[in-house]
PQR file with spaces between the fields and no chain letter, atoms N, CA, C, O and H, PARSE charges and radii, in Angstrom:
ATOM       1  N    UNK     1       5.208   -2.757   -6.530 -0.4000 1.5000
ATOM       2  CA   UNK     1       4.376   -3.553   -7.356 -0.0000 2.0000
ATOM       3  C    UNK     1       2.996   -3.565   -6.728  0.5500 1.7000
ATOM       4  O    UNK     1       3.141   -3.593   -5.506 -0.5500 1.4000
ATOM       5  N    UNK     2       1.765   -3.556   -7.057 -0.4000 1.5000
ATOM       6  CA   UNK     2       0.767   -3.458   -7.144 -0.0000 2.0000
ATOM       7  C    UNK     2      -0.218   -4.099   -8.190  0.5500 1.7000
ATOM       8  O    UNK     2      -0.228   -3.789   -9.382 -0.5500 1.4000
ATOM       9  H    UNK     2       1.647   -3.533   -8.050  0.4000 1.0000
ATOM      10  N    UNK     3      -1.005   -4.984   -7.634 -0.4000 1.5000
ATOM      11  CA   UNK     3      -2.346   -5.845   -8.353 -0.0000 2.0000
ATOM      12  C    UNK     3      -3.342   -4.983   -7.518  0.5500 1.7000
ATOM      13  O    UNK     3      -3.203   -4.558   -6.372 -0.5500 1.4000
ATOM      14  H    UNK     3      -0.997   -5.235   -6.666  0.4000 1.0000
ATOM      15  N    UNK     4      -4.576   -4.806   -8.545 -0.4000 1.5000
ATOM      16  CA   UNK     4      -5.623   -4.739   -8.229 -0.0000 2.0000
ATOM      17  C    UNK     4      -6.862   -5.639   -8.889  0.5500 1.7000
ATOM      18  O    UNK     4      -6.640   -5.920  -10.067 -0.5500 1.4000
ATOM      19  H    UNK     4      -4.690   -5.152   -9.477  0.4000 1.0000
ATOM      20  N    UNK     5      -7.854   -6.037   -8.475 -0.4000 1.5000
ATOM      21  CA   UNK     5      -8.757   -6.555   -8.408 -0.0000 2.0000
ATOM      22  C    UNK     5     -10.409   -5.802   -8.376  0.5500 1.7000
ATOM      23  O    UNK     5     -10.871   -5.485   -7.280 -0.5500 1.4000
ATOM      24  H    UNK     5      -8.034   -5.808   -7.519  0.4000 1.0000
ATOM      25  N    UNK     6     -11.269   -5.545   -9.737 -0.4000 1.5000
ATOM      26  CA   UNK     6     -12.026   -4.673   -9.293 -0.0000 2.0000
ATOM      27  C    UNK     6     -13.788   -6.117   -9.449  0.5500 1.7000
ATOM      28  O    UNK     6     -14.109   -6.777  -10.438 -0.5500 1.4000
ATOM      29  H    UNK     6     -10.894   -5.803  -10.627  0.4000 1.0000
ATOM      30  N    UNK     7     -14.424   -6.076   -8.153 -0.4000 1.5000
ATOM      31  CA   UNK     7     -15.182   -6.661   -8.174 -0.0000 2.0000
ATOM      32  C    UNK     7     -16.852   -6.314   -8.604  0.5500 1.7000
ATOM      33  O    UNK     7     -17.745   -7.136   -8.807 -0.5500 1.4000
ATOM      34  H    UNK     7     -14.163   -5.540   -7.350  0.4000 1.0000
ATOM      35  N    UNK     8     -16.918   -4.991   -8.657 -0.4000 1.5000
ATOM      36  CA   UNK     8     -17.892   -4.562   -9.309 -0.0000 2.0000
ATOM      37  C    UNK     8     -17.189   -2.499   -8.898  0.5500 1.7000
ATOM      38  O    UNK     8     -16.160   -2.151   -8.318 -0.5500 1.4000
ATOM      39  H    UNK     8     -16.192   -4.323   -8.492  0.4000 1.0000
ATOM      40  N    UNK     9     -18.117   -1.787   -9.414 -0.4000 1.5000
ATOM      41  CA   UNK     9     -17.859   -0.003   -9.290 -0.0000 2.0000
ATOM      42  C    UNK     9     -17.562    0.274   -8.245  0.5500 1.7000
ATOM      43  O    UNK     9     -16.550    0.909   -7.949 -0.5500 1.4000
ATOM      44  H    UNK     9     -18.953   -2.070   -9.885  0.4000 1.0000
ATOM      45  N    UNK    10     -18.462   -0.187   -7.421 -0.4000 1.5000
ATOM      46  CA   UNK    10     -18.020    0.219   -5.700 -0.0000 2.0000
ATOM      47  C    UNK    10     -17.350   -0.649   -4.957  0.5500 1.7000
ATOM      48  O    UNK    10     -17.408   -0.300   -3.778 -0.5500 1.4000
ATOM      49  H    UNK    10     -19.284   -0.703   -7.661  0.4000 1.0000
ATOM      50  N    UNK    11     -16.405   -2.159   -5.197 -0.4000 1.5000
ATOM      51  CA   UNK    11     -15.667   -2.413   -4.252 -0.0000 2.0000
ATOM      52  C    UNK    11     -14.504   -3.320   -4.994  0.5500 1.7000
ATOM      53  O    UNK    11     -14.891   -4.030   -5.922 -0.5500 1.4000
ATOM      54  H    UNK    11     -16.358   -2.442   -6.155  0.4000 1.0000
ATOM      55  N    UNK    12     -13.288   -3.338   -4.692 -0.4000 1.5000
ATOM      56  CA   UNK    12     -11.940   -3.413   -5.500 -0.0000 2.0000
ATOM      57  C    UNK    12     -11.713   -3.995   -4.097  0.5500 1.7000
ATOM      58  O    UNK    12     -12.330   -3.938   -3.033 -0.5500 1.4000
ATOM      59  H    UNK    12     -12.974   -2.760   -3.939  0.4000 1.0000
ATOM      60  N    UNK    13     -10.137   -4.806   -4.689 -0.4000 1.5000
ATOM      61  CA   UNK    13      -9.239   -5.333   -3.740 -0.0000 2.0000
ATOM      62  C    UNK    13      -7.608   -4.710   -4.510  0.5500 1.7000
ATOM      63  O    UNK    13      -7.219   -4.760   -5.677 -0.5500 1.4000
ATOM      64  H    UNK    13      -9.637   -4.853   -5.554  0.4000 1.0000
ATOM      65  N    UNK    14      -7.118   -4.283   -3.558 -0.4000 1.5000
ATOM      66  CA   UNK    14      -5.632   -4.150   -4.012 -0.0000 2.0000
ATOM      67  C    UNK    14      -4.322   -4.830   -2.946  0.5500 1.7000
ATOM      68  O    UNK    14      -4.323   -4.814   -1.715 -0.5500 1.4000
ATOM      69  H    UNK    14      -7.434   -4.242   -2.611  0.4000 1.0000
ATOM      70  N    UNK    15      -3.486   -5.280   -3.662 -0.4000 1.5000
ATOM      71  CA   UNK    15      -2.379   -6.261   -2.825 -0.0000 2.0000
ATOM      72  C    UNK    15      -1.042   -5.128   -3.707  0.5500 1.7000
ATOM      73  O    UNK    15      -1.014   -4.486   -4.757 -0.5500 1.4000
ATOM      74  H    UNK    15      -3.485   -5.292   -4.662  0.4000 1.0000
ATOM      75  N    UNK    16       0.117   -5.435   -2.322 -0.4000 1.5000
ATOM      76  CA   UNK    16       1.206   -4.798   -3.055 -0.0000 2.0000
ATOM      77  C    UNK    16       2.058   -5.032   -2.203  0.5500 1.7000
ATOM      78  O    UNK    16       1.871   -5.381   -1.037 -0.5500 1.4000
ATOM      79  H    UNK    16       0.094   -5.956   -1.469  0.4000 1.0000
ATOM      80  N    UNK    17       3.332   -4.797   -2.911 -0.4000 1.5000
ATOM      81  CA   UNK    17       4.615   -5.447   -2.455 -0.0000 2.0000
ATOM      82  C    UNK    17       5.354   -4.021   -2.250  0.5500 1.7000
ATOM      83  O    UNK    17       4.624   -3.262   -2.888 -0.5500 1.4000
ATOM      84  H    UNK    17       3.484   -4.514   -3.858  0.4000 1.0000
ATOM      85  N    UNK    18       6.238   -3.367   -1.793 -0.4000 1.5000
ATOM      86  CA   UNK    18       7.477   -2.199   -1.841 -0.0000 2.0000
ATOM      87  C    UNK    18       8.494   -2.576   -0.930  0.5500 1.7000
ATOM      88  O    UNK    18       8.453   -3.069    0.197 -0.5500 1.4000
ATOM      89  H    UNK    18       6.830   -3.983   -1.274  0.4000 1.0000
ATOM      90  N    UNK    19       9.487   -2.203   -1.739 -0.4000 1.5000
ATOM      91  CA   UNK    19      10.727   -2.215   -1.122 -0.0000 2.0000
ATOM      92  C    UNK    19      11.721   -1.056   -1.517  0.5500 1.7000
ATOM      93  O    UNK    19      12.146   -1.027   -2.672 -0.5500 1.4000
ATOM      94  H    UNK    19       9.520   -1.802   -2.654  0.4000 1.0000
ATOM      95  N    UNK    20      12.246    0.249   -0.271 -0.4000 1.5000
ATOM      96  CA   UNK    20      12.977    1.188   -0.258 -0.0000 2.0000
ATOM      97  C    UNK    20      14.648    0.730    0.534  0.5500 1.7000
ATOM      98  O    UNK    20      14.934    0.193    1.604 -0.5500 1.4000
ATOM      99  H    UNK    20      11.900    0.226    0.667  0.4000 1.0000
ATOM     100  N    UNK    21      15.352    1.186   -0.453 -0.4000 1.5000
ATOM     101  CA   UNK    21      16.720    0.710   -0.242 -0.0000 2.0000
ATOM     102  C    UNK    21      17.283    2.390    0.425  0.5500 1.7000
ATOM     103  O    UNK    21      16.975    3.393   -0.218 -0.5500 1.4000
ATOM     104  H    UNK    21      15.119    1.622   -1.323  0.4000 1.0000
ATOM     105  N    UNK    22      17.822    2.475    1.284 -0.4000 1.5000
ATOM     106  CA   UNK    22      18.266    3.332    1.866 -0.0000 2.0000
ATOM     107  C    UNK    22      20.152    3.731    1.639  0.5500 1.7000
ATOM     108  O    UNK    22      21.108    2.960    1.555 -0.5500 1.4000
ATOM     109  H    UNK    22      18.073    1.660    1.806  0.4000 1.0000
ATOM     110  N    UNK    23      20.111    4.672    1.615 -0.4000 1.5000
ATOM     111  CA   UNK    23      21.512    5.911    1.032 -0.0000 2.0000
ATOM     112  C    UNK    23      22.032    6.184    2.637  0.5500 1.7000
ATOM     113  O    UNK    23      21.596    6.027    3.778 -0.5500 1.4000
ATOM     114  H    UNK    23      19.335    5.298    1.683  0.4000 1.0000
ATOM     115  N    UNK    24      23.453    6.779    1.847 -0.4000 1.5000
ATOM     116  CA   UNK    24      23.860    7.748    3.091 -0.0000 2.0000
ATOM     117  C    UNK    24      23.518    8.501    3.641  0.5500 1.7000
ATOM     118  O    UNK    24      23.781    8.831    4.798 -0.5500 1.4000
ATOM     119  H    UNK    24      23.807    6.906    0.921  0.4000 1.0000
ATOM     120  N    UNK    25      22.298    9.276    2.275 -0.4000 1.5000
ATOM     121  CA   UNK    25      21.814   10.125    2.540 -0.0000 2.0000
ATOM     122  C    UNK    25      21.169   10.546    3.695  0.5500 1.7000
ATOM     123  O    UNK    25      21.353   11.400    4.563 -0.5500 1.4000
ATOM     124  H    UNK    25      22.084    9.009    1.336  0.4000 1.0000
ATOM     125  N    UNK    26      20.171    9.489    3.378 -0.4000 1.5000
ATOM     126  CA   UNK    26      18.968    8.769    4.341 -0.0000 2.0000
ATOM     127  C    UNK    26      19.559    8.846    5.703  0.5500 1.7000
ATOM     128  O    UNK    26      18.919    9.543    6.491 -0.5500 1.4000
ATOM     129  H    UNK    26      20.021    8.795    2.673  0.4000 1.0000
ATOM     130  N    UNK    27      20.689    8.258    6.173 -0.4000 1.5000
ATOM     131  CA   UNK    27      21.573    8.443    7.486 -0.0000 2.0000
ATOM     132  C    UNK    27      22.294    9.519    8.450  0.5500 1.7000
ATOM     133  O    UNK    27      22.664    9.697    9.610 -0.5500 1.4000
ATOM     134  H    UNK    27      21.208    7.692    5.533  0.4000 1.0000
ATOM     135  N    UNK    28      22.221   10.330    6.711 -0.4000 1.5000
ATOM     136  CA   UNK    28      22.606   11.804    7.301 -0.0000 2.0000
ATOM     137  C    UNK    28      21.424   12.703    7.977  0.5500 1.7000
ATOM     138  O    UNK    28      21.355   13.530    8.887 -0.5500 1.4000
ATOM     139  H    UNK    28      21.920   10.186    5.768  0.4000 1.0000
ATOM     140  N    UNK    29      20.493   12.073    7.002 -0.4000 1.5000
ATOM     141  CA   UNK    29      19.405   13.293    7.516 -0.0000 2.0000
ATOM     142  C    UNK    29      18.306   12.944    8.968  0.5500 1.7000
ATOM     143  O    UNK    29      17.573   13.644    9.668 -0.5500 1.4000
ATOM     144  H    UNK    29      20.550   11.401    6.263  0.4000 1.0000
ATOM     145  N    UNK    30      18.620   11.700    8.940 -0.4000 1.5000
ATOM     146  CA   UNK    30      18.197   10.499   10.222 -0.0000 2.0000
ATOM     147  C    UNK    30      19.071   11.031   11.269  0.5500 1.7000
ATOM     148  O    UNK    30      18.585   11.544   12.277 -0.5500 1.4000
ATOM     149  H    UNK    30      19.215   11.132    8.371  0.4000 1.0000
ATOM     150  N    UNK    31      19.825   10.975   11.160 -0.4000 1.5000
ATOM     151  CA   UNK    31      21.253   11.251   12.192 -0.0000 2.0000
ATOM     152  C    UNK    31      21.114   10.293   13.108  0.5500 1.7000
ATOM     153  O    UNK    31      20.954   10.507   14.309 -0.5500 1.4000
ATOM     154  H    UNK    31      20.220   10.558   10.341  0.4000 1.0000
ATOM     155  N    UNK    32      21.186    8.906   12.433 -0.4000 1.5000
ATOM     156  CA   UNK    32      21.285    7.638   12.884 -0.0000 2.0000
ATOM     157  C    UNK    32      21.199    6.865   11.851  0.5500 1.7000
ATOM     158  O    UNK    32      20.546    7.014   10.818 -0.5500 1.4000
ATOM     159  H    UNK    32      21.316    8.732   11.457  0.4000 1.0000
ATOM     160  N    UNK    33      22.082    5.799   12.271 -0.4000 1.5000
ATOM     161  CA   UNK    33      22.076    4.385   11.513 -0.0000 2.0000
ATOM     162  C    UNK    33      21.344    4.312   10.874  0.5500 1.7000
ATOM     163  O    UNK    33      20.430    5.030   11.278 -0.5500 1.4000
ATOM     164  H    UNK    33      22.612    5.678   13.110  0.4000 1.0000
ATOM     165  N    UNK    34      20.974    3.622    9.582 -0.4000 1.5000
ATOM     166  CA   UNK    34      19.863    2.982    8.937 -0.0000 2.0000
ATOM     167  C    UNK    34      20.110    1.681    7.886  0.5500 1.7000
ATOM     168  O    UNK    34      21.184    1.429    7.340 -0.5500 1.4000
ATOM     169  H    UNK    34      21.717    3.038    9.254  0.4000 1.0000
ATOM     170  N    UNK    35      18.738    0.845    7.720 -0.4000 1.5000
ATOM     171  CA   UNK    35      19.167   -0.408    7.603 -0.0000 2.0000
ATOM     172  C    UNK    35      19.101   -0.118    5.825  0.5500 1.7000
ATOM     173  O    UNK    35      18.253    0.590    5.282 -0.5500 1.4000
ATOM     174  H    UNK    35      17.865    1.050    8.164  0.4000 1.0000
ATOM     175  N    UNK    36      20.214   -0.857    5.121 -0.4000 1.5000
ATOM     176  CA   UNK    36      20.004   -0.441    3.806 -0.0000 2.0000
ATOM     177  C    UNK    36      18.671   -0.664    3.261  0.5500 1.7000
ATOM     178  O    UNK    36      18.109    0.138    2.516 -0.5500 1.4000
ATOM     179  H    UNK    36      20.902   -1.433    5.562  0.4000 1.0000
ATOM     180  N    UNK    37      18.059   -2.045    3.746 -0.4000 1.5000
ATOM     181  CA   UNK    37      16.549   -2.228    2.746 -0.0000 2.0000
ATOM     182  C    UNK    37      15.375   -2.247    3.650  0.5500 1.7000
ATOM     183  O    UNK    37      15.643   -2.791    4.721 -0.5500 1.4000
ATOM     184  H    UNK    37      18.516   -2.697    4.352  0.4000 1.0000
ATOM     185  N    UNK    38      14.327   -1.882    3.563 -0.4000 1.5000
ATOM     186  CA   UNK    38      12.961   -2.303    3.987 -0.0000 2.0000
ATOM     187  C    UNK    38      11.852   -2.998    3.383  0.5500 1.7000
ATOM     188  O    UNK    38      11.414   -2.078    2.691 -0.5500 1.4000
ATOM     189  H    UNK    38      14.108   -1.440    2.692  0.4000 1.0000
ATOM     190  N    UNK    39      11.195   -3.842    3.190 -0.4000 1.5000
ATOM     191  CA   UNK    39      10.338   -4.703    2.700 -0.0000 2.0000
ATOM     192  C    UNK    39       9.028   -4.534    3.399  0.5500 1.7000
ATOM     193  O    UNK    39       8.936   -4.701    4.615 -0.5500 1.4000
ATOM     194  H    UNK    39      11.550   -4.589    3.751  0.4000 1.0000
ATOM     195  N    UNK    40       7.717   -4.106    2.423 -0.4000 1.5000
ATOM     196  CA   UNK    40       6.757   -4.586    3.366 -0.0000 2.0000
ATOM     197  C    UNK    40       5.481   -4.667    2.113  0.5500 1.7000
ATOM     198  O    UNK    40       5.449   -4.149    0.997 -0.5500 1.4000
ATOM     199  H    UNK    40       7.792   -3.970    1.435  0.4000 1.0000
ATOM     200  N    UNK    41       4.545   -5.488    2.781 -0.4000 1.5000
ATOM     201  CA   UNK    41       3.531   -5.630    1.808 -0.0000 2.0000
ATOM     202  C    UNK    41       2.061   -5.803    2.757  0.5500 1.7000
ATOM     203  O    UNK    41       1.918   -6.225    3.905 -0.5500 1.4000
ATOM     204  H    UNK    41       4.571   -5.909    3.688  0.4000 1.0000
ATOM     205  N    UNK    42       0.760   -5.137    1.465 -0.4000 1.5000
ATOM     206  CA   UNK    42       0.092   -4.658    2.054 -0.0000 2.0000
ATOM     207  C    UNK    42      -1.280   -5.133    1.064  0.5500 1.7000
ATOM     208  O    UNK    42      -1.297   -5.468   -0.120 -0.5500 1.4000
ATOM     209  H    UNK    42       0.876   -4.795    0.533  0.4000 1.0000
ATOM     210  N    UNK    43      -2.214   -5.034    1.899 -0.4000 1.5000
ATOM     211  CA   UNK    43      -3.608   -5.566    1.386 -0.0000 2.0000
ATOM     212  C    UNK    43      -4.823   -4.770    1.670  0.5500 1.7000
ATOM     213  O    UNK    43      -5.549   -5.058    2.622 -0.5500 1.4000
ATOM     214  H    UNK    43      -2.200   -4.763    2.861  0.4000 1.0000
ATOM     215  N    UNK    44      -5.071   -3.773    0.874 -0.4000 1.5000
ATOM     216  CA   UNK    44      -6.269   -3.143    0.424 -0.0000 2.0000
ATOM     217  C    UNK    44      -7.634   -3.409    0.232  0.5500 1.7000
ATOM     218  O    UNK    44      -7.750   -3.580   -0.981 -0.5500 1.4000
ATOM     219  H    UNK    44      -4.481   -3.539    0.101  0.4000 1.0000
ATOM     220  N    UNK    45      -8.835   -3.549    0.820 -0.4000 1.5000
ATOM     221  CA   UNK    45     -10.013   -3.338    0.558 -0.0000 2.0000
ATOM     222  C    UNK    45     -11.077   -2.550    0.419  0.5500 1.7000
ATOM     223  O    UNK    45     -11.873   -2.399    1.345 -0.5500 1.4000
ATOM     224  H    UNK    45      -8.741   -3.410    1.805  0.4000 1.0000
ATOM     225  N    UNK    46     -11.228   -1.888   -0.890 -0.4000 1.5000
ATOM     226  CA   UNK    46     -11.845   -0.373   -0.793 -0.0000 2.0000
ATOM     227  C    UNK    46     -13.557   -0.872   -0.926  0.5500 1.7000
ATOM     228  O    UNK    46     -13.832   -1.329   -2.035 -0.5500 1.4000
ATOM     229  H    UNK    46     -10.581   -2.011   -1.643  0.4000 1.0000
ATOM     230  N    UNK    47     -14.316   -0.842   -0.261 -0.4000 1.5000
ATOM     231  CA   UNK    47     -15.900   -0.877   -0.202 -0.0000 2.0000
ATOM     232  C    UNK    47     -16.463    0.960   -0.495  0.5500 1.7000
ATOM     233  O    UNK    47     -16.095    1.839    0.284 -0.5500 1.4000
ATOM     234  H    UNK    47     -14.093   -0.471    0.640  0.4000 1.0000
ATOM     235  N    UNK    48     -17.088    1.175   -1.335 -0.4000 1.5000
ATOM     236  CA   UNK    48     -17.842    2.634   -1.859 -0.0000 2.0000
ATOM     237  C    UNK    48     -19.192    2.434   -0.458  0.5500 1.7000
ATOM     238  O    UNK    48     -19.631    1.346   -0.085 -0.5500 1.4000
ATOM     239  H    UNK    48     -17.387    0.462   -1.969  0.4000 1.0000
ATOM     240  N    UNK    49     -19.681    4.038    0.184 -0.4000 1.5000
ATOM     241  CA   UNK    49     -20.668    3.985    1.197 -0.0000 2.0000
ATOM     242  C    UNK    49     -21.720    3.308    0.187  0.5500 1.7000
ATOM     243  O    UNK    49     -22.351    2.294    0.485 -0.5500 1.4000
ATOM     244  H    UNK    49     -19.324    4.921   -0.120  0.4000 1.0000
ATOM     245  N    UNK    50     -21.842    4.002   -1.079 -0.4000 1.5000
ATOM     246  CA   UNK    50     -23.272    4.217   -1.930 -0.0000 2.0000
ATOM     247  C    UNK    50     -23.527    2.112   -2.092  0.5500 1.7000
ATOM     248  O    UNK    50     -24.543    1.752   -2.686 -0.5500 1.4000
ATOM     249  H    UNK    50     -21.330    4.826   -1.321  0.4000 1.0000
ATOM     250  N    UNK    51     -22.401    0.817   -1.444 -0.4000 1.5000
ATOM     251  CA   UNK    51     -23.115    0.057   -1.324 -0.0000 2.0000
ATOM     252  C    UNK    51     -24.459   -0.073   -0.462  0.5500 1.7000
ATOM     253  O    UNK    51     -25.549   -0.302   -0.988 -0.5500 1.4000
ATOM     254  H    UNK    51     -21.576    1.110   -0.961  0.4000 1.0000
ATOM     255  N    UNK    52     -24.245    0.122    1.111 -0.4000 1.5000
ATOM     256  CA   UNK    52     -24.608    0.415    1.460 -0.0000 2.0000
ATOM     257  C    UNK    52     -26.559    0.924    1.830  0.5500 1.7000
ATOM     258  O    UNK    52     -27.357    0.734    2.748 -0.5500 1.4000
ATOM     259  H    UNK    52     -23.360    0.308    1.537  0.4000 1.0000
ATOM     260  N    UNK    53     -26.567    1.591    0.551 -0.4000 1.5000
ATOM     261  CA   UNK    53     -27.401    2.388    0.216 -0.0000 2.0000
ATOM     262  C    UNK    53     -28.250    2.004   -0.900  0.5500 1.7000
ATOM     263  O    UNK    53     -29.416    2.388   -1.000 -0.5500 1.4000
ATOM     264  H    UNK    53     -25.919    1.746   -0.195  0.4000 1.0000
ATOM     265  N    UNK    54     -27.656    1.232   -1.756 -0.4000 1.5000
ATOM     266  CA   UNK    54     -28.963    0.047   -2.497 -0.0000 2.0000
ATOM     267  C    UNK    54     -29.721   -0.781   -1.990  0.5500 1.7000
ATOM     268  O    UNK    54     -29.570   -1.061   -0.801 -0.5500 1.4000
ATOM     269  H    UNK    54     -26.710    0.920   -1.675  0.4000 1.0000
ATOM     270  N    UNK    55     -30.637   -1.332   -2.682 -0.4000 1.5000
ATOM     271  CA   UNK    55     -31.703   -2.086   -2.689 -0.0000 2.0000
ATOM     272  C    UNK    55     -30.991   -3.245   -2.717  0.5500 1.7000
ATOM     273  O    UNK    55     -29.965   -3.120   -3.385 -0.5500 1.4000
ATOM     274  H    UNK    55     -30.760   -1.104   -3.648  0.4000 1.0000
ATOM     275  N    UNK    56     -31.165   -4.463   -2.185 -0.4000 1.5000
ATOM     276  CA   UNK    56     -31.172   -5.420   -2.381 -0.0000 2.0000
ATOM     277  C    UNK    56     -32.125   -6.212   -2.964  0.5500 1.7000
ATOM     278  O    UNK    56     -31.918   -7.416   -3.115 -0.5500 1.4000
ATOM     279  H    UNK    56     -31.999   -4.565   -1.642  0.4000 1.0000
């Protein structure tokens, strides 16, 4: 899941959530244990250089 937030052309905020559930598969090819789920979430701030570079 993913929100974004755009505050003008050159600078956005993005927030997001993921979660990968893990197989046998996953264990076989690990060739170790693995935990069935992982959770993690993350917070994005993209600033463009060309702010920067205007006039105020």
């Amino acid at each position: 899941m993913q929100l974004k937030y755009v505050f003008s052309p050159d600078v956005s905020l993005s927030v997001g959530y993921t979660q990968m559930i893990g197989t046998e598969t996953m264990a076989i090819l690990k060739r170790e244990g693995v935990s069935n789920q992982a959770n993690w979430g993350w917070v994005s701030l993209v600033v463009s250089p060309s702010v920067f570079s205007k006039m105020w």
